[in-house]
C-alpha positions as CSV (number, residue, x, y, z in Angstrom):
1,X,-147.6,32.5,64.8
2,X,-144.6,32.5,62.8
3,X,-140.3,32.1,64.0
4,X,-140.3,35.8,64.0
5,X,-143.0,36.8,66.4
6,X,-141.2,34.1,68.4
7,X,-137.7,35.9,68.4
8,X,-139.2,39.4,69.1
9,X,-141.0,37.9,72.2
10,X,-138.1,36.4,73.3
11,X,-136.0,39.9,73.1
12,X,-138.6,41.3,74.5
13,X,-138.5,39.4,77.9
14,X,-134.4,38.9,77.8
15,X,-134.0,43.1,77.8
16,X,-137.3,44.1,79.6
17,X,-138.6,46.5,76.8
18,X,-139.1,46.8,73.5
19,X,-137.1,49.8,72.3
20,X,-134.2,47.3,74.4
21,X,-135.0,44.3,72.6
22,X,-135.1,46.6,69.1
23,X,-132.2,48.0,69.6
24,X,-130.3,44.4,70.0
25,X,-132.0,43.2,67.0
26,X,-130.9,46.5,64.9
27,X,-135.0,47.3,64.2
28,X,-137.1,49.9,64.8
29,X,-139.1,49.9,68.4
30,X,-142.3,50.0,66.4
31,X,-141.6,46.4,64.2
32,X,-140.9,44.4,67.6
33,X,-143.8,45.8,69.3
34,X,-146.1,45.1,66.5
35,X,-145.2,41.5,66.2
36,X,-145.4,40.9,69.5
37,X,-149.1,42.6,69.3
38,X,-150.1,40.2,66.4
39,X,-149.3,37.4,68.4
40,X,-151.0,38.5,70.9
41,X,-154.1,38.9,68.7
42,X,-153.8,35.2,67.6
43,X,-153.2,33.4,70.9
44,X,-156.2,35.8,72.2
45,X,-154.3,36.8,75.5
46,X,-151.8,39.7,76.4
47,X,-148.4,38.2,77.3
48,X,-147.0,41.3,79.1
49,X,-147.9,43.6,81.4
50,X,-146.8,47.2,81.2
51,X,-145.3,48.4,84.0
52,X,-143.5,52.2,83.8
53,X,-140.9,51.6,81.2
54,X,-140.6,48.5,81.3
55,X,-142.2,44.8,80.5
56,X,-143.4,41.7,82.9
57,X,-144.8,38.1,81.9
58,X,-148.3,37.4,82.4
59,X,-148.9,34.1,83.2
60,X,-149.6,33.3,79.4
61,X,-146.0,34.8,78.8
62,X,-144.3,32.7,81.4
63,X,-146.4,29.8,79.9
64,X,-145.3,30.6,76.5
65,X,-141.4,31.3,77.2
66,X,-140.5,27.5,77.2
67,X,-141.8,26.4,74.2
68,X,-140.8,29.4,72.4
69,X,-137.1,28.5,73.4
70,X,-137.8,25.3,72.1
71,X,-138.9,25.7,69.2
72,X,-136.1,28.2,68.4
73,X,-133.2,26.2,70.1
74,X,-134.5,23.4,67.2
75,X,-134.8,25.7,64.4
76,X,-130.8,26.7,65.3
77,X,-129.6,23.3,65.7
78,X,-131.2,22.2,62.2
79,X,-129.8,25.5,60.6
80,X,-126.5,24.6,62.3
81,X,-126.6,20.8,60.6
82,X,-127.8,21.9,57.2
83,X,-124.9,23.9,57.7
84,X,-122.8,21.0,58.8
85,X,-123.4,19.0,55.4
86,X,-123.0,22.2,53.4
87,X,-119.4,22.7,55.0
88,X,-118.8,18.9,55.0
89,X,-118.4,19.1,58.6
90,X,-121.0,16.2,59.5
91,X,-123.8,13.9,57.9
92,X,-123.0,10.6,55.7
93,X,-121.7,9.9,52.1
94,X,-123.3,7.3,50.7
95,X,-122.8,5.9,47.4
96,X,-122.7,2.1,45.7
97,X,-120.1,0.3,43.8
98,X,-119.8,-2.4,41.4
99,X,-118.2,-5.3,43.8
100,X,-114.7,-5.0,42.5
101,X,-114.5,-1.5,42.6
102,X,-112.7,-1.8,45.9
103,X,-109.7,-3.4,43.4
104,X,-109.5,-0.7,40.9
105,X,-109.4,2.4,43.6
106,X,-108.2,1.4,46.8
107,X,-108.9,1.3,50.6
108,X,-107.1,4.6,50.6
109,X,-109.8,6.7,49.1
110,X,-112.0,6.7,52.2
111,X,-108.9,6.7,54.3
112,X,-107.9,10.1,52.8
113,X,-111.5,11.7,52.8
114,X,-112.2,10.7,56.2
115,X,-108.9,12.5,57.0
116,X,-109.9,15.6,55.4
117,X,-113.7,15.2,56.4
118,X,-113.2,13.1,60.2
119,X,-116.9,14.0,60.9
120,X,-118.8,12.8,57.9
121,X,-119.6,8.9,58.1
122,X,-119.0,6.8,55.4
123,X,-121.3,4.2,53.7
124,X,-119.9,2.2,50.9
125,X,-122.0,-0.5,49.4
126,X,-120.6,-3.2,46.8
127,X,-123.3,-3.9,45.0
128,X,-123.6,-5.6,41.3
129,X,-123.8,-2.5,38.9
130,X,-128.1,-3.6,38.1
131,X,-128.7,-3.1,42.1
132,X,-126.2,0.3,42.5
133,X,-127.9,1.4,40.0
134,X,-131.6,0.8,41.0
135,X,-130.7,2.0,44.5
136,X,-129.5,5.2,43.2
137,X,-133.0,5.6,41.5
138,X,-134.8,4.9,44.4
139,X,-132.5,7.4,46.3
140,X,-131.4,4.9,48.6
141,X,-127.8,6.0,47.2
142,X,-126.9,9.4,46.4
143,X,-124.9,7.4,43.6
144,X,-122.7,5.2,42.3
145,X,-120.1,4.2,40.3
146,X,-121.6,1.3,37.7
147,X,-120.3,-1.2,35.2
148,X,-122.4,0.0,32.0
149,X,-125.0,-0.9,30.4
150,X,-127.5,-0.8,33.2
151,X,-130.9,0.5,33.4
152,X,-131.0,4.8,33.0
153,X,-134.5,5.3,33.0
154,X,-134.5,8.3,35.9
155,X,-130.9,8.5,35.8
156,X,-128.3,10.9,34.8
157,X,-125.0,8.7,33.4
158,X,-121.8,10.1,33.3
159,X,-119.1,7.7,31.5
160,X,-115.6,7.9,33.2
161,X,-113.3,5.7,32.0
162,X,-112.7,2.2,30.1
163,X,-111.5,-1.1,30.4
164,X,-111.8,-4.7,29.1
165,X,-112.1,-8.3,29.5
166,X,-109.6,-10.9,29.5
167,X,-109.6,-14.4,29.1
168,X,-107.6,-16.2,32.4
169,X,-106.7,-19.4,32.8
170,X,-103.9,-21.9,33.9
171,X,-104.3,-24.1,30.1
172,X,-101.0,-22.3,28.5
173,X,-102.7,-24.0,24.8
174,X,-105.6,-21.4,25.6
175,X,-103.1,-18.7,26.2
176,X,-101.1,-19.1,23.4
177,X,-103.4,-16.2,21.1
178,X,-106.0,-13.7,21.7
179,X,-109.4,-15.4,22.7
180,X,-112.3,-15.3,20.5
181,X,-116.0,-15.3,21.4
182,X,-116.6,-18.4,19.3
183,X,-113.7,-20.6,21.3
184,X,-114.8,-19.3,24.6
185,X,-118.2,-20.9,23.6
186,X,-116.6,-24.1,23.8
187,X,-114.7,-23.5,27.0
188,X,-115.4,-24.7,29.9
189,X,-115.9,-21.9,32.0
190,X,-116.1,-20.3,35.4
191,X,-119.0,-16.9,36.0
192,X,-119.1,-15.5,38.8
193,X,-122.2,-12.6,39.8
194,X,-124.4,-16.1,39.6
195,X,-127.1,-14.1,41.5
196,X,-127.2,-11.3,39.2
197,X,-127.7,-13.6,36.4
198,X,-128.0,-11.8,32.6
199,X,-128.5,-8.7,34.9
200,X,-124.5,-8.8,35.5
201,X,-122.9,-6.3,33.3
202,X,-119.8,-8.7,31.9
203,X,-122.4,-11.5,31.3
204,X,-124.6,-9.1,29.4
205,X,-121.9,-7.7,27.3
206,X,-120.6,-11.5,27.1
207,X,-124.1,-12.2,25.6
208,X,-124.2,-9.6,23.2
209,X,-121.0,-10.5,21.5
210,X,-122.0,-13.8,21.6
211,X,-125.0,-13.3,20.1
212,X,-123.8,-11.5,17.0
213,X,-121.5,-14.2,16.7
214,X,-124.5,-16.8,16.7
215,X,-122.9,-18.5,19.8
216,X,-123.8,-18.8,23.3
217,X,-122.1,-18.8,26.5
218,X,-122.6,-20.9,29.6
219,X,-120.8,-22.0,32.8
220,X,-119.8,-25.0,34.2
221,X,-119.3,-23.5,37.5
222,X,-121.6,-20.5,38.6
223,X,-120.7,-18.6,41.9
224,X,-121.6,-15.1,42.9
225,X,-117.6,-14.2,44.2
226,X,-114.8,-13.0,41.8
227,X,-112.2,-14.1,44.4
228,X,-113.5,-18.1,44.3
229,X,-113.8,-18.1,40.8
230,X,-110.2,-16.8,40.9
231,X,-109.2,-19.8,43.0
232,X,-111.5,-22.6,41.2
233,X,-109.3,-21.4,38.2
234,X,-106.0,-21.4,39.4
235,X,-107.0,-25.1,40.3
236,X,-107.8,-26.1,36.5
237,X,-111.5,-26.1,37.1
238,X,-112.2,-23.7,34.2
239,X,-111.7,-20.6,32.7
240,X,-112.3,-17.2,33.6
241,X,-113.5,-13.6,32.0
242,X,-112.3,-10.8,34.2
243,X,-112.1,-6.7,33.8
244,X,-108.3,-6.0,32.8
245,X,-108.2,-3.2,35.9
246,X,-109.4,-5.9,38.0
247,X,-107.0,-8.5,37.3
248,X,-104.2,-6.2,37.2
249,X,-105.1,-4.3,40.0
250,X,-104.9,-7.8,42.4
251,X,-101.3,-7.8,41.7
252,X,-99.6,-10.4,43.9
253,X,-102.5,-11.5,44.9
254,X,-103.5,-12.8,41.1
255,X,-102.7,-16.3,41.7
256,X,-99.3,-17.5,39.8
257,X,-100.5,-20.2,38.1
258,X,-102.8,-17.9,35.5
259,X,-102.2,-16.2,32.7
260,X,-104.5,-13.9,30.5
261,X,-105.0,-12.9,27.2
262,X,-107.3,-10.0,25.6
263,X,-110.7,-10.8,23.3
264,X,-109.9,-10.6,19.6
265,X,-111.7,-8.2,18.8
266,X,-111.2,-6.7,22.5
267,X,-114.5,-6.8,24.3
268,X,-114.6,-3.3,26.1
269,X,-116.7,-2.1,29.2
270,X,-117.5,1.5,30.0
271,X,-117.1,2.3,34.0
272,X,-120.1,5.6,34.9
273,X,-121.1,7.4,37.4
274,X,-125.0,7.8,37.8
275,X,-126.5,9.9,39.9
276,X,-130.6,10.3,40.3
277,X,-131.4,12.7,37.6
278,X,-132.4,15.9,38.7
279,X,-131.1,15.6,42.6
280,X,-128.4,17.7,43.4
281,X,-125.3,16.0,45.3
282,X,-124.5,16.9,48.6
283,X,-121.2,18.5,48.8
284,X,-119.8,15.2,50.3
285,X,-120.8,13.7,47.5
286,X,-119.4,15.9,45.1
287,X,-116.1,15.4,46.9
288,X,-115.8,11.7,47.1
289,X,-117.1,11.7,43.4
290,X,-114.2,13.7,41.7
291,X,-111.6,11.8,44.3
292,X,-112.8,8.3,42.6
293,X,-113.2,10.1,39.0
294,X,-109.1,11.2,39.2
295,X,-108.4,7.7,40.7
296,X,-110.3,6.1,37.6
297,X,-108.4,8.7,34.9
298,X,-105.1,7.3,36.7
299,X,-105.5,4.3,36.6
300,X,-106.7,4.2,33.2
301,X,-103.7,5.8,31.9
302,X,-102.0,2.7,33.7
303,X,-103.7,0.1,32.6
304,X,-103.2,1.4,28.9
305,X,-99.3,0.8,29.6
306,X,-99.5,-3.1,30.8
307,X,-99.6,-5.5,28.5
308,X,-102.7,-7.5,28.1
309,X,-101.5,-11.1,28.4
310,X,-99.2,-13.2,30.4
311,X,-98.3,-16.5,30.3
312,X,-98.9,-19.0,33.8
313,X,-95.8,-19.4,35.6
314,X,-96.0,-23.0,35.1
315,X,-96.0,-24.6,31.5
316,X,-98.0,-27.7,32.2
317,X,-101.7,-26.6,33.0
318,X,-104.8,-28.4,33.4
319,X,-106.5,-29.4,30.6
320,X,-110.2,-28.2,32.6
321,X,-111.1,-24.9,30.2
322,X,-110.2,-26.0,27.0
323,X,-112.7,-26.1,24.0
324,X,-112.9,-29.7,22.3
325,X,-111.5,-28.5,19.1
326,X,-107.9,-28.0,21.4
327,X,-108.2,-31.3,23.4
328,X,-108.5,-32.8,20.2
329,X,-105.3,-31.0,19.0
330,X,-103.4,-31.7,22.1
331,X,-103.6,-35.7,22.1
């Protein structure tokens, strides 16, 4: 029994015959008539009776009818929402982000898809670039855009743009050059991503540098949120290491009281896309991937205009955050 015997029976009872039902499906009387005989042969029971011209139900017909409907009502309405996600006229876009993302590209990237797409869900996950990552291998996520380095095993990377980490603080005697690995060893300092651990992209590219420095880095304050290490900062508690699109990107919000400078040398971070390698993207996907990708060259191209330090807008700072070497300089 296949969809096509199916069909044919059904033509065959809508227009009585089966030179009626060829002629509505543009075939010869002899193909509907022969399908209809083969599926005869495998149920093992006539479903019409011929009468003159024309064609009536047995009772094995009228039993059949329903459930052929059915099952061809349900092969139509999955055609018609395979068709749906083709068109990007329904289904969900899913993808992950690192957990500032939201900062570099804005509420108004869904805002605008959904107005182009009003019948496609969204599903936006912040995630730490590790977890976005894994979830795209495991095809929870259809991707994600990821803080590298993570894990690629299974994955297909795509590098987008670039960026790079500052040094904040509300200490204007830190803020007075560019910020080396080896003083920030000595700084008292705020991470945030504390459930992430060495698995957090910044503290593993933090390590690295560190390492080749012979230096280590640790915290005095660990938290998982960017925005309360922001705060515990602006109140003197220590300093900060924070993505340069990030920090810029808060604008207003930033509070006053820090200032930034860059990493001499700069200590860069590549932003990616990673999708599961080998599985296509849906054409939602597809869409919502080259909106964030033009967002990401734009604001790239702005970020490469700011400068990379500022001073706090106070002078007198807390002396929380700085190494020994300076509080032994400052008394």
């Amino acid at each position: 029994m296949n969809l096509q015997q199916l069909s044919y029976f059904l033509a065959a009872v809508e227009h009585g015959s089966f030179s009626a039902a060829a002629d509505s499906l543009h075939l010869a009387q002899p193909s509907v008539s022969e399908q209809v005989r083969r599926l005869e042969d495998e149920l093992g029971v006539a479903l019409f009776q011929r009468v003159g011209r024309g064609l009536v139900l047995t009772e094995a017909g009228r039993a059949l009818r329903p459930h052929a409907e059915s099952v061809l009502d349900g092969v139509q309405v999955a055609r018609e929402s395979v068709l749906a996600v083709r068109e990007i006229r329904g289904g969900t876009a899913s993808f992950g982000t690192f957990a500032t993302a939201g900062q570099y590209l804005g509420a108004d990237l869904v805002a605008r898809f959904r107005r182009r797409h009003p019948a496609v869900r969204v599903r936006m996950l912040s995630l730490n670039s590790a977890e976005a990552a894994d979830n795209v291998r495991e095809a929870r996520l259809e991707w994600a855009l990821v803080a590298l380095p993570v894990d690629d095993e299974g994955l297909e990377v795509r590098p987008v743009a670039e960026d790079e980490l500052l040094f904040t603080s509300v200490d204007p005697a830190l803020l007075r050059r560019a910020m080396t690995i080896e003083r920030l060893a000595g700084c008292d300092l705020i991470l945030s991503e504390a459930s992430y651990g060495v698995e957090d992209p910044t503290r593993r590219r933090l390590n690295e540098v560190a390492q080749r420095a012979g230096v280590s880095i640790s915290a005095v304050v660990e938290l998982d949120s960017t925005v309360t290490a922001l705060e515990l900062a602006a109140a003197g508690v220590g300093g900060f290491v924070g993505w340069r699109g990030s920090l810029l990107a808060r604008g207003r919000r930033l509070p006053a009281k820090l200032g930034y400078v860059p990493f001499e040398p700069p200590i860069t971070m590549t932003l990616a896309f990673v999708f599961r390698r080998g599985a296509p993207l849906s054409p939602a996907a597809k869409e919502m991937v080259a909106m964030f990708e033009e967002r990401l060259r734009t604001n790239a191209d702005y970020i490469a205009r700011t400068p990379t330090s500022r001073p706090p807008s106070q002078e007198r700072g807390a002396a929380a955050g700085r190494t020994p070497a300076d509080r032994a300089s400052a008394a």
